[in-house]
C-alpha positions in Angstrom: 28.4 176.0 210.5 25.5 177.7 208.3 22.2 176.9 210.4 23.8 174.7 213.4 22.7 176.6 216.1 19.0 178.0 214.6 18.7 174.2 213.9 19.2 173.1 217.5 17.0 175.8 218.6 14.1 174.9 216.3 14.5 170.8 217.4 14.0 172.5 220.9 10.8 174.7 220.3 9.0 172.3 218.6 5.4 172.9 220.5 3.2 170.0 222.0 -0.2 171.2 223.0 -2.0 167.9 222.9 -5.0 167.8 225.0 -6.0 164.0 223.8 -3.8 161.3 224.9 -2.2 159.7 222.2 -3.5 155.9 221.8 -1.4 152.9 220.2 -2.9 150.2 219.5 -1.0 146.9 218.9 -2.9 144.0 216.4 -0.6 140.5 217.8 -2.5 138.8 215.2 -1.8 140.7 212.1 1.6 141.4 210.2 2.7 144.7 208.7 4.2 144.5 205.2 5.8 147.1 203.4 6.3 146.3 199.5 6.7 142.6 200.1 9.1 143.0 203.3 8.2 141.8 206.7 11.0 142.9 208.8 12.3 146.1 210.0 14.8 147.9 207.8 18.6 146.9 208.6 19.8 149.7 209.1 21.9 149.2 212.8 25.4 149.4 211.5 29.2 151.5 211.8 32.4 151.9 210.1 35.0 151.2 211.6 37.9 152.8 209.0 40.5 152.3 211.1 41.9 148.8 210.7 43.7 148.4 214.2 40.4 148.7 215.9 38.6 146.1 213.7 41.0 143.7 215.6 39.1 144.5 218.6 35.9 142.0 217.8 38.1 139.4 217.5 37.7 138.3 221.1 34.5 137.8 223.1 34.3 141.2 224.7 34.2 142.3 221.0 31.5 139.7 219.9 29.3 140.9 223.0 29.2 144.4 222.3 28.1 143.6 218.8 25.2 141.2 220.1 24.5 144.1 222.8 24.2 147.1 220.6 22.4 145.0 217.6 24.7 146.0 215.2 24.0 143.9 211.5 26.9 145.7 209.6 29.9 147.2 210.0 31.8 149.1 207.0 35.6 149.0 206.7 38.3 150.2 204.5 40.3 148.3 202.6 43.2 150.6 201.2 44.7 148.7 198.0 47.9 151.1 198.1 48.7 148.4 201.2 48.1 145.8 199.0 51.3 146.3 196.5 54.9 146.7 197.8 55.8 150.0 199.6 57.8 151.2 196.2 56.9 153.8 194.1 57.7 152.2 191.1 55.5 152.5 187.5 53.4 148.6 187.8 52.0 147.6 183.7 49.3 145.4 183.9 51.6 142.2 183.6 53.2 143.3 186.7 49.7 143.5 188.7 49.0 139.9 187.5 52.3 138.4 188.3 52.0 140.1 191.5 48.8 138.6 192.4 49.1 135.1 191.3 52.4 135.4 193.8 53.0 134.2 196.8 54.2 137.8 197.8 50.7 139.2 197.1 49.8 136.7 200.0 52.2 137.2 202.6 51.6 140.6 202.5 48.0 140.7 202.8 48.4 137.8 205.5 50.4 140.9 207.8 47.8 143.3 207.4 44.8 144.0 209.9 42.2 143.5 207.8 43.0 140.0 206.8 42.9 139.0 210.6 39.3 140.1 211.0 38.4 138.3 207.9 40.2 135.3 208.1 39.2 134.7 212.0 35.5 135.1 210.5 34.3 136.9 213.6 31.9 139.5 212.5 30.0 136.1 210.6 30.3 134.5 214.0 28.9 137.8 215.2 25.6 137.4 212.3 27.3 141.2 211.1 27.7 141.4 207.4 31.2 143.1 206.5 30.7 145.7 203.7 34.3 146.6 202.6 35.2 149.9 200.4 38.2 149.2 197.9 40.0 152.5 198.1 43.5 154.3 197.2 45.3 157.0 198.5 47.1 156.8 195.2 50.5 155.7 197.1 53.1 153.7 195.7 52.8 151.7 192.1 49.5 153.4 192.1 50.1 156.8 192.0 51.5 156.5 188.2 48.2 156.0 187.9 46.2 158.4 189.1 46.0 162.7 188.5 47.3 164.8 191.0 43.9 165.2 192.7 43.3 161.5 193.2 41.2 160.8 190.2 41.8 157.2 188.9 43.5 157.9 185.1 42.2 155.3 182.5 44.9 154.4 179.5 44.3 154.4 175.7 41.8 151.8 174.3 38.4 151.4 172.1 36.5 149.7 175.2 36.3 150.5 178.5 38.0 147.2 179.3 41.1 148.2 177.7 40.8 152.1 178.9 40.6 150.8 182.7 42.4 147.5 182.4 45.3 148.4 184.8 42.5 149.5 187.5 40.4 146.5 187.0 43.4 144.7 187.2 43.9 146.0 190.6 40.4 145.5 191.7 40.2 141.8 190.6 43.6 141.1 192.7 42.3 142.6 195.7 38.8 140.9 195.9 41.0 137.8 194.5 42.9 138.4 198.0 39.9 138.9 200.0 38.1 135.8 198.6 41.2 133.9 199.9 41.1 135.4 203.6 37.0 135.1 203.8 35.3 133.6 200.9 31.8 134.8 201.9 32.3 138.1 201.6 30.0 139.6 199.1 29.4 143.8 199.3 32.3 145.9 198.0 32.4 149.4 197.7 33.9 150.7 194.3 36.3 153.7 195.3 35.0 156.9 198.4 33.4 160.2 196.9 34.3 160.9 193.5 32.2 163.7 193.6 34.4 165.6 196.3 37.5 165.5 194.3 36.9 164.3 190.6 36.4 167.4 189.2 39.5 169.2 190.6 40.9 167.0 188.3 38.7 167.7 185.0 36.7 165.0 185.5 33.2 164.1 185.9 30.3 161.1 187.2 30.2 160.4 183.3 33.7 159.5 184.1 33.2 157.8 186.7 30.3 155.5 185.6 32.9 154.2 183.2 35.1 153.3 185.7 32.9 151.5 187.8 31.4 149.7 184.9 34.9 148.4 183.6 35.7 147.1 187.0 32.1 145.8 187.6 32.3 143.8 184.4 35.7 142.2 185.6 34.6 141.6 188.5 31.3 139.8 187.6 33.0 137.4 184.8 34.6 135.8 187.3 32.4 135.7 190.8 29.5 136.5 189.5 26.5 137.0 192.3 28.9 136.1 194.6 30.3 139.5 194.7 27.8 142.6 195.3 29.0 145.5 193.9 27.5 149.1 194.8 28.8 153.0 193.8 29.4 155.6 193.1 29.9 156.5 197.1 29.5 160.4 196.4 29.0 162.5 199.6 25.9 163.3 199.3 22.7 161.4 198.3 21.6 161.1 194.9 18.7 164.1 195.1 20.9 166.4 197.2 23.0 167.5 198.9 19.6 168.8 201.0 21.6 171.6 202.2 20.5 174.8 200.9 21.9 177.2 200.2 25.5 175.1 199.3 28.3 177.2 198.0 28.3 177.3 194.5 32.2 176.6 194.2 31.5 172.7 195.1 31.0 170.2 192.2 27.0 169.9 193.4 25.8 173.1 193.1 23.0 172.6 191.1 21.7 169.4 192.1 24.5 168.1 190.3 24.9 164.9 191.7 22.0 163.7 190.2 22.0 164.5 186.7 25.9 164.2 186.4 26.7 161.3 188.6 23.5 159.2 189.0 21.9 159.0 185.8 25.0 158.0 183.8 25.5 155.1 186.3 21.9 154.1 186.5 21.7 154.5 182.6 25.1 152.7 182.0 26.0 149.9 184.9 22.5 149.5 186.1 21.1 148.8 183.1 23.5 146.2 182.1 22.7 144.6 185.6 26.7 145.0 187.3 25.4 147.3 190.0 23.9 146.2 192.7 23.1 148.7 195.2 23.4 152.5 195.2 25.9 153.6 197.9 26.3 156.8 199.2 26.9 159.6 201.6 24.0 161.0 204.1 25.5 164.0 206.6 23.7 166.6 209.1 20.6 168.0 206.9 21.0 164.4 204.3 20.5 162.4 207.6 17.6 164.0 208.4 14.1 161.6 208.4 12.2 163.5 205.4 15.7 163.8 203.7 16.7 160.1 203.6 12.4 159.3 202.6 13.0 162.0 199.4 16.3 160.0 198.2 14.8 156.7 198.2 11.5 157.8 196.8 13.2 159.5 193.9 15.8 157.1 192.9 12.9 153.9 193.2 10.4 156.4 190.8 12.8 156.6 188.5 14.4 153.3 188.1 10.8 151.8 188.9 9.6 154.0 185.5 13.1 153.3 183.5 13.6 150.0 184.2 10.3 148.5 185.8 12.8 147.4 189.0 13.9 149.0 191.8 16.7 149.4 193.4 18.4 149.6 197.3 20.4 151.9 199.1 23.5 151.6 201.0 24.0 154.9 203.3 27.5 153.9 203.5 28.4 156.9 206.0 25.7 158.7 207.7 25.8 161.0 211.0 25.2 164.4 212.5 27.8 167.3 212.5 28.9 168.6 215.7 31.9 170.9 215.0 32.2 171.8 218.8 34.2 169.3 221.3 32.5 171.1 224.4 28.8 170.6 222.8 30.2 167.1 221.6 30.4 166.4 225.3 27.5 168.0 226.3 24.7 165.4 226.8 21.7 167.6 226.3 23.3 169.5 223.0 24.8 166.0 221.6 21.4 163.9 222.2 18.8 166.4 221.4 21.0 167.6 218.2 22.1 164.4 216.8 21.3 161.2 218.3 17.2 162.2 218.9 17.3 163.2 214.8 19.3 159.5 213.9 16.3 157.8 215.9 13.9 159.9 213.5 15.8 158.9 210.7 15.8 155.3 211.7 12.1 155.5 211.8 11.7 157.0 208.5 13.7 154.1 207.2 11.0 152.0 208.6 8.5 153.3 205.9 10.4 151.5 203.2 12.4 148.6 204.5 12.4 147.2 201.1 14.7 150.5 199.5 17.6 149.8 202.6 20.5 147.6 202.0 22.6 149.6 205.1 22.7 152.5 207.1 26.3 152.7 208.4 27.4 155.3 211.3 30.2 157.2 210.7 32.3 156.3 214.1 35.4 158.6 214.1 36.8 161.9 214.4 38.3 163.7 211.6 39.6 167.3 210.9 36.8 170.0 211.2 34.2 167.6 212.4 33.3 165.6 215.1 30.6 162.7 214.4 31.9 159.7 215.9 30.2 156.5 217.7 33.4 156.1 219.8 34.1 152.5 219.3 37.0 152.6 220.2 38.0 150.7 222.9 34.2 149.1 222.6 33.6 152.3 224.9 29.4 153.7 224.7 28.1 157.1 222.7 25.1 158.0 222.5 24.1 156.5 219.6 25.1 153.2 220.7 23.0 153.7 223.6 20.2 154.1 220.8 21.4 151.2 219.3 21.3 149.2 222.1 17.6 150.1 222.7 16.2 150.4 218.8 18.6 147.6 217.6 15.6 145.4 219.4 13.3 146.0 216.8 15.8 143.3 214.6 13.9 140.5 216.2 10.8 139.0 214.6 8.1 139.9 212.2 6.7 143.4 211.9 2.9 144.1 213.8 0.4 146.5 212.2 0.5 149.3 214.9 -2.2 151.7 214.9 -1.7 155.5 216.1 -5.0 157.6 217.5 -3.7 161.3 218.2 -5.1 164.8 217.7 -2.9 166.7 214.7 -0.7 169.2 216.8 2.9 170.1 216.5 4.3 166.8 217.6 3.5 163.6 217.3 3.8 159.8 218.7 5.7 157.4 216.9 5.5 153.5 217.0 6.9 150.2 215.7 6.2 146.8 216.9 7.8 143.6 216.2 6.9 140.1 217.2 9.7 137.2 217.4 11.2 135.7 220.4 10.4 139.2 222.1 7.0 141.3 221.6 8.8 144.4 221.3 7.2 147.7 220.8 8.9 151.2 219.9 7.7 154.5 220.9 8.5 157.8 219.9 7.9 161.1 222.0 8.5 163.8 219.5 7.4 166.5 222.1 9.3 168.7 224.0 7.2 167.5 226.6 6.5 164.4 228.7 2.8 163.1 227.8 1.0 160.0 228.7 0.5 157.4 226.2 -2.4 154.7 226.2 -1.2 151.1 225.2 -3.2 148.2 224.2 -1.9 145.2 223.1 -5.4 143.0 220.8 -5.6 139.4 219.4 -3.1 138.2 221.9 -3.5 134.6 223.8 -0.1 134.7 223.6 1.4 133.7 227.3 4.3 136.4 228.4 7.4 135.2 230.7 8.9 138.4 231.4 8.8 141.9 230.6 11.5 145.0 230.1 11.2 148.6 229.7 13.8 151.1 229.1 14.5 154.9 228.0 16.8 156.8 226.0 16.2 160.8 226.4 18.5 164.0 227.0 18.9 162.8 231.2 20.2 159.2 230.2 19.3 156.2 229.7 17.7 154.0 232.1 15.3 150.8 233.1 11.7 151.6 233.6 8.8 150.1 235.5 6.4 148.8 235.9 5.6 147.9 232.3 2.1 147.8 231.5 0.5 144.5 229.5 -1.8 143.9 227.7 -3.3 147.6 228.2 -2.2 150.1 230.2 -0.9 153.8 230.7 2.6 155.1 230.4 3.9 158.8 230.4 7.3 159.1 228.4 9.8 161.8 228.7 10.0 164.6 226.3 12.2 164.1 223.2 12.1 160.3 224.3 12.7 156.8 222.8 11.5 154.2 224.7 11.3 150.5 224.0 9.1 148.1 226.3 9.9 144.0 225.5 7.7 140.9 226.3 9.3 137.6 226.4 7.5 134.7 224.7 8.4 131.1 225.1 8.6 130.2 222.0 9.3 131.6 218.4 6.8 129.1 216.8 4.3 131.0 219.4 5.2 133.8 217.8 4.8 132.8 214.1 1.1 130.3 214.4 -0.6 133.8 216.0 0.2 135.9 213.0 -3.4 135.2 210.9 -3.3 138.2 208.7 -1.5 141.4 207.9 -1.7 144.9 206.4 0.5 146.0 203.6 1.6 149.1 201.8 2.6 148.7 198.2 4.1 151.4 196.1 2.9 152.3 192.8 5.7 154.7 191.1 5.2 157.1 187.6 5.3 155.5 184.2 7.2 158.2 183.0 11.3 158.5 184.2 10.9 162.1 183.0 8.8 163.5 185.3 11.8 162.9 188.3 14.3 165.5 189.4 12.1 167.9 186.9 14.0 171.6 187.2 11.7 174.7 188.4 12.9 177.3 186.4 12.8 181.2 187.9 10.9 183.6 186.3 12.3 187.1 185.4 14.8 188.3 188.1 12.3 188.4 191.2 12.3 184.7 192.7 9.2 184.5 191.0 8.3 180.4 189.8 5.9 179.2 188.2 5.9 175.3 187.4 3.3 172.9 186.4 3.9 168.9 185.2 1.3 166.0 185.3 2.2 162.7 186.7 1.3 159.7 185.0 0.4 155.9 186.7 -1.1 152.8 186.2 -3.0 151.1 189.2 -3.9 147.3 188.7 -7.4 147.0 189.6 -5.8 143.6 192.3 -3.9 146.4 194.1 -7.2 148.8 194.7 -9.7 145.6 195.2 -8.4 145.4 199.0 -6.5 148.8 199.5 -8.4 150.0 202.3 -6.5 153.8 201.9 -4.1 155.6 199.3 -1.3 158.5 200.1 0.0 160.7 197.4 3.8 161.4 198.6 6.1 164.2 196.7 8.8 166.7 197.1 10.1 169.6 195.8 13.7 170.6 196.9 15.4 173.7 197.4 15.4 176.8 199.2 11.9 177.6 201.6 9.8 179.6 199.0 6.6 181.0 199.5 3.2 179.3 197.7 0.7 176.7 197.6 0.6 173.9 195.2 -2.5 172.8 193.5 -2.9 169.5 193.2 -5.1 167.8 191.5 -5.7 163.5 190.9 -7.7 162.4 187.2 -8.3 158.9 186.9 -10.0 158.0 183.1 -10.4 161.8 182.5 -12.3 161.7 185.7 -11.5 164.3 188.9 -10.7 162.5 192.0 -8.9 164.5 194.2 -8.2 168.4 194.5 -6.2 169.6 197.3 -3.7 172.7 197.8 -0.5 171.9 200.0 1.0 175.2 201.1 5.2 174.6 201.3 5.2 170.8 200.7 9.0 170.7 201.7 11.5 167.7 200.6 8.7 165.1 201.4 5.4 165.5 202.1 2.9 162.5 202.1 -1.4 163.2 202.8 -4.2 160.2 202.8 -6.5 160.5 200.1 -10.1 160.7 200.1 -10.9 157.9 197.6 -8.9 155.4 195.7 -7.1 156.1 192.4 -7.3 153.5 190.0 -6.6 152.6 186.2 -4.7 154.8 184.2 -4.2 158.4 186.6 -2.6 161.4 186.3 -1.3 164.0 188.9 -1.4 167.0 188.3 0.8 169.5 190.1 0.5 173.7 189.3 2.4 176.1 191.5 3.2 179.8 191.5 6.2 180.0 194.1 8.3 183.0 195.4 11.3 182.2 196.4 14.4 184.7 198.5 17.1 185.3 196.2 20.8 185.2 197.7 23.9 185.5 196.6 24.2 181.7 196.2 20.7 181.5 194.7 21.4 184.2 192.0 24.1 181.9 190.8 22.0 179.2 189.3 19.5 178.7 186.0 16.5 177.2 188.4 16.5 177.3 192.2 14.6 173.9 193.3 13.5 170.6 191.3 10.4 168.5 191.3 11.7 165.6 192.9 8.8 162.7 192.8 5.8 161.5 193.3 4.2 157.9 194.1 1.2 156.6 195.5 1.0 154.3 198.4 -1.8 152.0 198.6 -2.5 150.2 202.3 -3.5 146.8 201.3 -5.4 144.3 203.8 -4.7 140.7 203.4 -6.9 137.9 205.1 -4.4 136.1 205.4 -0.5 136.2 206.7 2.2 135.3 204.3 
């Protein structure tokens, strides 16, 4: 409950004095690129936990509302307790086999909901990609197996094959089962939030990592790059949890999850190639859009500098808390809280398409907490009305937009695609209406039809008329709204698309310098923290850049202080700014190019409010990251 309520009312005061209209300007002819990605992040999907309802897309109502709402993924559950005979009887590992090279193993799974969906093959009919999370209540056979808080128990053994071969076991007979029922699927989910319960148990992510590598290794000897296999699922993302102050009785107190579940999964199954993505948890404050741009950043600057590679993320769950069924209901509270802060979030995820494998919206109730999309039924929420209007963005090629605004306390936000549809995405962060100035350039491109439509805290709704190629339009306060052009063909779409504009992402050389600890000083709340940043910036990135942006982030409680920061390239001065409260992200445009061998240099003297939950720790906020973004123009359009 901590901060619900002064949260909502700082969402609402957020001023908007600005006396210039905000002007976007549309380039039809040029591409946007963002790390070697063209199209918008895919990040339009649900879980849907609760098997019985998953039956429900089956039919053609089903297969509509997913084409309606845009969803590309939907997240269910796959409970291997169901998959083993309703007997709670100790299983060796000869039984597990037996079992599933049976016929048994087969019948059984054939009664369950989950094999339905699969084998009908609607959500492939429906272009959706199923990501399924291989979980146990520790029920039945299993529960020999696993220690009285949940946690998976390994067995004797000098490798990590032999210590987890009755889990892996498991795992290989229930991906065996779902290969049977739909052989295209391809992302699983290895176990739900060992963080939340592992430790009650005496165990930890070092733990962990070894479980999901002995599985991971079974797995891949036998389907190899067929299968996709992503962990460790914690409940929070791997820089956070972002909510600060946390109660230090949790197993993340500390920024735990990063040094104790991250980096001995990154170090161990990631370097060995077996894990594919990096799934987890993103709730209330982890949702929010600087909060999802801090994870990615850090977990790409450190791979990038470990392992010259990067790496995407699956936000396997993801919503807003609303602990209040009466403010649930309420359309003002529920959009302006949660569903206005998911379509900022969506539009952060736009700045790095490359780093998303999923975003998946938590969809039901559950004790203590209400952050559902109410699928059930196929009936609306909210949020799918945001789906149904952001979800258009799927369509096409990304277009360089360009934003002209004065720097107030809100701002205009904007996203463009080009495909079948010229669709363009705009933002009113204000809690104000305002006018907006549109211009569409470079287009001989003929237009059939056109749609407009709004999302905002009254409803949402058709607009008109809908102005093209330039025009005027004045957008409600705390507004998305999405205007579409209709093209006759796609092959229209693709010949006018001569160059394109794209952002590329140099990250540190050196792994160290991520998720770096800022120590207190004495007992006052008094920091003080320096580190220097190194990078290397090939002379073909900087030959066409036409801008750079330093981006970093510190996390942890607000403290009081300005950073110094300072860029040397060859021993050379070529930036020196002072950034007063940076926050979890924080990103500024450069005044010249960095290039060859750098260093970033960051000096800060911080105060920060001790509390009782604050006292408790050695260090009260980390240096999270820091990378450079160059904006690259290409003459051409690839």
């Amino acid at each position: 409950m901590r901060g619900f309520y002064s949260l909502f009312l700082l969402i609402l005061s957020s001023a908007c004095s600005s006396s210039l209209t905000p002007q976007v300007t549309v380039d039809l002819s040029t591409g946007l690129i963002v790390n070697g990605v063209a199209r918008p992040a895919t990040v339009f999907g649900v879980t849907v936990y609760d098997s019985p309802y998953l039956l429900q897309f089956i039919g053609d109502k089903g297969q509509q509302y997913i084409a309606t709402h845009s969803i590309d993924r939907i997240g269910a559950a796959v409970s291997m307790d169901r998959l083993l005979p309703d007997e709670k009887v100790k299983w060796s590992v000869n039984d597990l086999e037996d079992w599933f090279n049976s016929s048994k193993s087969v019948d059984l799974f054939k009664g369950l909901d989950i094999y339905k969906v699969l084998s009908s093959k609607c959500l492939e009919k429906a272009n959706v990609l199923p990501y399924l999370f291989l979980v146990s209540h520790c029920e039945g056979p299993i529960s020999y197996e696993c220690a009285p808080n949940g946690t998976p128990l390994g067995q004797n053994g000098s490798t990590l094959a032999e210590k987890f071969l009755w889990w892996s076991t498991l795992y290989h007979g229930a991906v065996k089962l779902i290969k049977m029922a739909d052989n295209n699927i391809k992302h699983v989910h290895i176990w739900n939030e060992p963080n939340a319960h592992f430790y009650h148990d005496g165990y930890n992510g070092s733990y962990y990592a070894e479980f999901y590598t002995a599985i991971a290794q079974r797995l891949k000897a036998t389907w190899g790059s067929e299968i996709q296999i992503g962990g460790p699922v914690t409940w929070c993302p791997p820089n956070g949890p972002f909510a600060i102050p946390h109660s230090p009785t949790l197993s993340d107190g500390n920024y735990k999850t990063w040094y104790n579940y991250m980096l001995p999964l990154l170090d161990g199954a990631y370097s060995q190639g077996i894990l594919d993505f990096l799934s987890y948890h993103a709730y209330s404050e982890d949702t929010f859009p600087n909060a999802i741009l801090a994870a990615i950043n850090t977990l790409n600057s450190f791979v990038s500098a470990k392992y010259n590679k990067t790496i995407q993320s699956a936000i396997s769950e993801s919503n807003i808390q609303i602990f209040n069924d009466t403010l649930e209901n309420n359309r003002t509270f529920h959009y302006i809280f949660r569903t206005f802060t998911l379509i900022q979030a969506t539009f952060a995820m736009l700045k790095n398409p490359d780093m998303f494998l999923e975003r998946l919206l938590f969809d039901f109730d559950s004790p203590g907490k209400v952050c559902h999309c109410r699928l059930y039924n196929l009936t609306d929420s909210l949020e799918m009305e945001m789906y149904y209007l952001l979800g258009r963005l799927r369509d096409g090629q990304r277009l360089n937009v360009e934003i002209q605004q004065e720097d107030s306390g809100c701002t205009v936000l904007a996203e463009a695609v080009i495909g079948s549809n010229i669709t363009l995405a705009l933002v009113n962060e204000c809690d104000q209406s305002q006018k907006i100035e549109i211009s569409f350039i470079n287009q001989d491109l003929p237009i059939e039809s056109s749609w407009g439509g709004v999302i905002d805290a009254v409803s949402m709704r058709d607009i008109s008329p809908v102005p093209w190629p330039m025009g005027t339009i004045e957008v409600s306060a705390k507004s998305l709204t999405m205007l579409s052009y209709s093209l006759k063909s796609y092959k229209m779409a693709q010949t006018n698309l001569k160059s394109s504009i794209e952002y590329i992402t140099v990250y540190t050389t050196d792994p160290n310098t991520v998720m770096q600890p800022i120590p207190l000083n004495g007992f006052e709340g008094d920091s003080v923290f320096n580190t220097s940043v190194p990078f290397i910036i090939s002379e073909e990135t900087v030959k066409s850049a036409l801008s750079a942006s330093l981006r970093f982030g510190i996390l942890g409680p607000p403290g009081n202080g300005t950073w110094e920061v300072t860029v040397n390239c060859s021993g050379e001065p070529v930036v020196s700014m002072k950034v007063v409260s940076p926050g979890v992200f924080y990103e500024h445009v450069l005044p010249s190019l960095p290039s060859g061998h750098c260093v970033v240099h960051f000096v800060t003297n911080v105060t920060y409010k001790i509390t009782r939950f604050l006292s408790t720790r050695s260090y009260p906020a980390v240096f999270q990251f820091s990378s450079l973004v160059y904006k690259v123009q290409n003459n051409n359009y690839i």
